[in-house]
N, C-alpha and C positions, 0 to 999 in steps of 0.2 A: 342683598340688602333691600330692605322695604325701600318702596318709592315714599317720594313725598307727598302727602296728601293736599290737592289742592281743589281752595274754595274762593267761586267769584262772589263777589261784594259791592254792590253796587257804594256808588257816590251819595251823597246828600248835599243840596248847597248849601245847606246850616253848616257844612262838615268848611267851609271858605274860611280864611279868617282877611284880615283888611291889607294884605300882602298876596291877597287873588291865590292862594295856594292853600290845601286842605293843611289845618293846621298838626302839629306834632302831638296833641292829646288826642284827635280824634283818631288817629291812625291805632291807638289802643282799644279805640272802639271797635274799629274793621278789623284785629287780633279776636276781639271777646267775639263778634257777630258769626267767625269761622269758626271758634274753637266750640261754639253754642253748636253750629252745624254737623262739627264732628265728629264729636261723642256718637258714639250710635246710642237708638233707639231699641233695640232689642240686642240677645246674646251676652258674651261673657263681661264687656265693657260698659254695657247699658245702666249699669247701678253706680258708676261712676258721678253721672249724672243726675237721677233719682235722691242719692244720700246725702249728694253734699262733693263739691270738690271747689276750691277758694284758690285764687290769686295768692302767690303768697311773695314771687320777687319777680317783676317784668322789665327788659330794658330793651331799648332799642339803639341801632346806630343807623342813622340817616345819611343817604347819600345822595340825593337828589330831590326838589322839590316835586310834586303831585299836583297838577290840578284838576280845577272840575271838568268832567266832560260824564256823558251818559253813557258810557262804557264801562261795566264792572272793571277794577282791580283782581290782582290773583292774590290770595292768599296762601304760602305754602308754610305746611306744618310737618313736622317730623318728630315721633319719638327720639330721643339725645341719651337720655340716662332714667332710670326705675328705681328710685330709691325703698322703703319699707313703707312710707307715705306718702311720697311724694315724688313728682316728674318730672322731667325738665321738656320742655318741646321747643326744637328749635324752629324758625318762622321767619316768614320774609313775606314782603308787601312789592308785587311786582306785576311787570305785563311780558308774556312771552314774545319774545321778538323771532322771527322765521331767520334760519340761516346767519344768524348772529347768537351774541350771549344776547340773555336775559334782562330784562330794564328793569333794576330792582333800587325800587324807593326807598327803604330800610329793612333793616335785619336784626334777629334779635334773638332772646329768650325768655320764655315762660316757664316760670316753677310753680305748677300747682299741686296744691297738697288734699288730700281725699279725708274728710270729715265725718262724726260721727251723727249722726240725730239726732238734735235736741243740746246735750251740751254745746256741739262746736268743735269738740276737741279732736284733733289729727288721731286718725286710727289707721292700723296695716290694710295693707290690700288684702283684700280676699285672693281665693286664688285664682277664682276666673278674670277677676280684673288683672293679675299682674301677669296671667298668659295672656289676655288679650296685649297691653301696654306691652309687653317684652317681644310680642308679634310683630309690633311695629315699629324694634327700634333697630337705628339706623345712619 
């Protein structure tokens, strides 16, 4: 099984809200800032990115508050499911803890769907994209 892909993400104190705690919209933000990281830049998955790929259903379940401090967040992402257009990647917002579980802030899923140029409209994967996405699922 693929491991999970993960990406640090730094903090923002704009990301505070008046409860001293990053608030629950922006942690959608530190989802988009990984998933922007993870696409790769080159290879079978790289046009992913290039053509067009849209948010199409995101949810999270929170389990503990987050606050500011200067220490990136971990972001982890995982292929889940490869549909004909669309992906599911599961994700968590967490800090590795040593010889324990996990500190994870929230959990979730993103379904993004892979777009055409110019209209907008959801198109199949090619096939280097859905061998690259099937590489990583998991």
């Amino acid at each position: 099984m693929p491991a999970e892909q993960t990406i640090e993400v730094a903090l923002r104190w704009a990301d505070v809200d008046a409860n001293r705690h990053v608030n629950n919209v922006e942690f959608f933000r530190l989802l988009e800032e990984a998933r922007a990281r993870w696409f790769p830049t080159t290879g079978d998955g790289a046009s992913l990115l290039t053509s067009g790929v849209v948010v199409a259903r995101q949810g999270l379940d929170y389990s503990m508050p987050l606050t500011y401090r200067h220490e990136p967040v971990l972001v982890g992402l995982r292929v889940s499911r490869v549909g004909t257009s669309s992906f599911t990647l599961r994700c968590r917002i967490y800090d590795a803890v040593v010889d324990s579980d996990d500190r994870v802030y929230a959990a979730g899923t993103v379904v993004m769907v892979v777009v055409e140029e110019g209209p907008g409209r959801s198109r199949p994967f090619t096939v280097p994209e859905r061998r690259w996405l099937e590489s990583l699922v998991g």
